[in-house]
Backbone bond lengths (Angstrom), bond angles and torsions (degrees), N, CA, C in turn:
res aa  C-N    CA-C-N  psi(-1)  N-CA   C-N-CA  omega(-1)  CA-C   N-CA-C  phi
1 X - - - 1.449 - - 1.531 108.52 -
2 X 1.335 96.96 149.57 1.707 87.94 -167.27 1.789 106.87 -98.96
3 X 1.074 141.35 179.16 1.222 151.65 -162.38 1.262 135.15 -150.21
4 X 1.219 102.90 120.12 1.819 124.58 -162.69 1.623 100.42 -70.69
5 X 1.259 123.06 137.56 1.513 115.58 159.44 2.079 91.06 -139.97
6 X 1.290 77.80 130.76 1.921 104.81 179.30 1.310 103.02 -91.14
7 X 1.609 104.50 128.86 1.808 92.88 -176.99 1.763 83.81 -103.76
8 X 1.178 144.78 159.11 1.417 158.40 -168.72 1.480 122.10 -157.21
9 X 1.530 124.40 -163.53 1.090 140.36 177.28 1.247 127.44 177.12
10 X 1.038 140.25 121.50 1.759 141.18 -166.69 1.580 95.34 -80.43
11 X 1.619 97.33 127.63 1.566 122.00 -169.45 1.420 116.47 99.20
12 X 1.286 134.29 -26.13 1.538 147.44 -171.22 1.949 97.20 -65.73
13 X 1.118 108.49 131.97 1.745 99.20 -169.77 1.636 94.55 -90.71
14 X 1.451 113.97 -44.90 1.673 118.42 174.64 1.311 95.09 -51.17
15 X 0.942 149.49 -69.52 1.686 134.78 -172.86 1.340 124.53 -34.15
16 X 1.781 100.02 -61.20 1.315 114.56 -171.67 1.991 102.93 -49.19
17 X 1.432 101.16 -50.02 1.209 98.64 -179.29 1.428 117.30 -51.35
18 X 1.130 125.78 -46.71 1.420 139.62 -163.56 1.323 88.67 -62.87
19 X 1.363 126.70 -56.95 1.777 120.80 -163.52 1.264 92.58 -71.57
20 X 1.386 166.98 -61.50 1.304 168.40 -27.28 1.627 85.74 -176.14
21 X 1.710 112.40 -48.69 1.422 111.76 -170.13 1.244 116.58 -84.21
22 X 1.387 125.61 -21.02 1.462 139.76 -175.55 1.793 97.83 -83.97
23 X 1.493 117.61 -38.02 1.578 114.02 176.72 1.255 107.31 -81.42
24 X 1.346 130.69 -25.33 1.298 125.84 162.38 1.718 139.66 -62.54
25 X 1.228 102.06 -65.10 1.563 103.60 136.73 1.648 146.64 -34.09
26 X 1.413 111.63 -45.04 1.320 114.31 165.32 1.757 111.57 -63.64
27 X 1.736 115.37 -36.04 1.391 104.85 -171.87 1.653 105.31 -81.40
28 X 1.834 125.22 -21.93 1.520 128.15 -161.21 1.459 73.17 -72.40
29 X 1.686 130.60 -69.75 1.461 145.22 -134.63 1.609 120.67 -105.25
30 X 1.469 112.41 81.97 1.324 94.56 -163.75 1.571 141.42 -65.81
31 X 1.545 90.66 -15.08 1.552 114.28 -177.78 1.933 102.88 -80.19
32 X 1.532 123.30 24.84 1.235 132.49 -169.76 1.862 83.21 -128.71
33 X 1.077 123.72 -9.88 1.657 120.87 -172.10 2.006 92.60 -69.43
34 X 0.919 102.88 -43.64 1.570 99.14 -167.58 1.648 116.63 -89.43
35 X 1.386 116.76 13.70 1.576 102.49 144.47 1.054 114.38 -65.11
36 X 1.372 117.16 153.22 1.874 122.79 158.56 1.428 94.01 -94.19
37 X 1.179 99.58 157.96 1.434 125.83 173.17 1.308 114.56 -169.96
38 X 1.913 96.00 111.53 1.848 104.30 169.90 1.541 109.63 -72.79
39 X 1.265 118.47 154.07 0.837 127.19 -156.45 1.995 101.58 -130.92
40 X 1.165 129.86 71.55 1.575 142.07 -166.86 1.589 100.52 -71.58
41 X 0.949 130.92 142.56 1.635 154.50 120.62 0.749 118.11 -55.70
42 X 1.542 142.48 111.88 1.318 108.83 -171.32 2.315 102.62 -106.96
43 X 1.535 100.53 -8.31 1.527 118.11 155.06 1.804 100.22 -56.90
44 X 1.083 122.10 -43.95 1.327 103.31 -148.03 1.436 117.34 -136.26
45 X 1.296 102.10 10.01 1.671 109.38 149.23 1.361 122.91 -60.58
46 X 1.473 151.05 109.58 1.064 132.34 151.43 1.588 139.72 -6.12
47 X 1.301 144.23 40.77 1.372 115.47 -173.75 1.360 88.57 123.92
48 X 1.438 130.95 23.82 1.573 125.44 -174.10 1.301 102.27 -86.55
49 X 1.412 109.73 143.18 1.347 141.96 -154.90 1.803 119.80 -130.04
50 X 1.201 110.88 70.11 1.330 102.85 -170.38 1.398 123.25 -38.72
51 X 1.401 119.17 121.56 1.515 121.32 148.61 1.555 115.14 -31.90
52 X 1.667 110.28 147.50 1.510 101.36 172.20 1.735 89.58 -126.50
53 X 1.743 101.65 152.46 1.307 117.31 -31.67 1.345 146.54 -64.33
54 X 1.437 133.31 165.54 1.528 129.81 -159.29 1.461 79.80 -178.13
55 X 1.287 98.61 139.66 1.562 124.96 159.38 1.454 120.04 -161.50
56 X 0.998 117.25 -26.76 1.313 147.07 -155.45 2.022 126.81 -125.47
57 X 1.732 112.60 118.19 1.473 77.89 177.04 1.777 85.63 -137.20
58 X 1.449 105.76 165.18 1.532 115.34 4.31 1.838 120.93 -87.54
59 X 1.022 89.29 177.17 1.610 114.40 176.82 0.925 129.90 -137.22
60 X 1.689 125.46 125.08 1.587 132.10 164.47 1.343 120.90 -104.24
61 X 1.635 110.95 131.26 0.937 103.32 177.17 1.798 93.07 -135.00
62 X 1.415 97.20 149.67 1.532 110.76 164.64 0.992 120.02 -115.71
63 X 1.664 116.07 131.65 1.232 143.24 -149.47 1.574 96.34 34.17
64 X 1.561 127.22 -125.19 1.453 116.50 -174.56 1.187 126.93 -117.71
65 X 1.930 96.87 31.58 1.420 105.45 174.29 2.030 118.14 -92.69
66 X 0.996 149.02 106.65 1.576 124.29 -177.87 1.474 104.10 -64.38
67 X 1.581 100.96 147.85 1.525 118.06 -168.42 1.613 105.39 -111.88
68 X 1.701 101.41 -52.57 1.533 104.30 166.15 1.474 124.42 -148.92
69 X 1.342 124.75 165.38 1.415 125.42 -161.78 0.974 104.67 -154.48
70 X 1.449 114.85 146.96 1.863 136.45 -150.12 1.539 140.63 30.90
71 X 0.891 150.45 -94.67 1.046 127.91 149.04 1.373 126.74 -87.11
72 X 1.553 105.86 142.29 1.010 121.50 -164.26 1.583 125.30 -134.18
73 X 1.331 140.10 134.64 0.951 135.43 -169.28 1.671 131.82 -80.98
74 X 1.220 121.45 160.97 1.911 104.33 176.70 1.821 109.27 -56.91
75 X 1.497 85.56 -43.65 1.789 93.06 -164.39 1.550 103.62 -49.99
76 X 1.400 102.97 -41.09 1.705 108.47 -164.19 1.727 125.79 -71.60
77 X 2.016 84.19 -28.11 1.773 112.09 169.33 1.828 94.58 -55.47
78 X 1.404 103.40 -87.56 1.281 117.41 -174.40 1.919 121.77 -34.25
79 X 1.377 115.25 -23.47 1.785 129.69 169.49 1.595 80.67 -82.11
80 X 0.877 152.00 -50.64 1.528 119.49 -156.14 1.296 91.69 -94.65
81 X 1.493 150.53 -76.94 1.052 147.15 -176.05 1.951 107.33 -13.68
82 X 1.058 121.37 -40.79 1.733 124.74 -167.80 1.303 90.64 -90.85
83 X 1.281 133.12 -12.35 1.857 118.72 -155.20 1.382 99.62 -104.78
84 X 1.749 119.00 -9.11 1.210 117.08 -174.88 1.774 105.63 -103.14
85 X 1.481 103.06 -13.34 1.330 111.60 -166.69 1.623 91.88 -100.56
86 X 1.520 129.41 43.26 1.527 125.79 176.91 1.722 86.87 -129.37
């Protein structure tokens, strides 16, 4: 199964949303409980090193491809969340 890692930041409101939609979804959708998804700081990782490309957060990328960047929608959270769980 492949695997989501969220690049983020505490204070970012597009983030907050983005995490807000991934905790929301997992509790409406239960068969959304079994994506993984890392979850990056990118303030507060030690020694963090942006992936390229990166410009923008938040950001998803699966495995070490990015899928989407900055704002982002539930519908679009929830299409990647199912595309990793096929």
């Amino acid at each position: 199964m492949a695997k989501i890692t969220l690049y983020h930041f505490e204070g970012c409101p597009a983030c907050q949303d983005a995490k807000a939609w991934i905790a929301q979804l997992q509790s409406e959708k239960p068969e959304l409980k079994n994506a993984v998804i890392e979850m990056v700081d990118v303030h507060k990782t030690p020694g963090f090193k942006a992936p390229a490309p990166f410009q923008y957060v938040p950001t998803f990328f699966v495995d070490e491809r990015k899928v989407l960047e900055g704002n982002v929608s539930k519908d679009k959270v929830e299409y990647l969340m199912r595309a990793v769980l096929q």
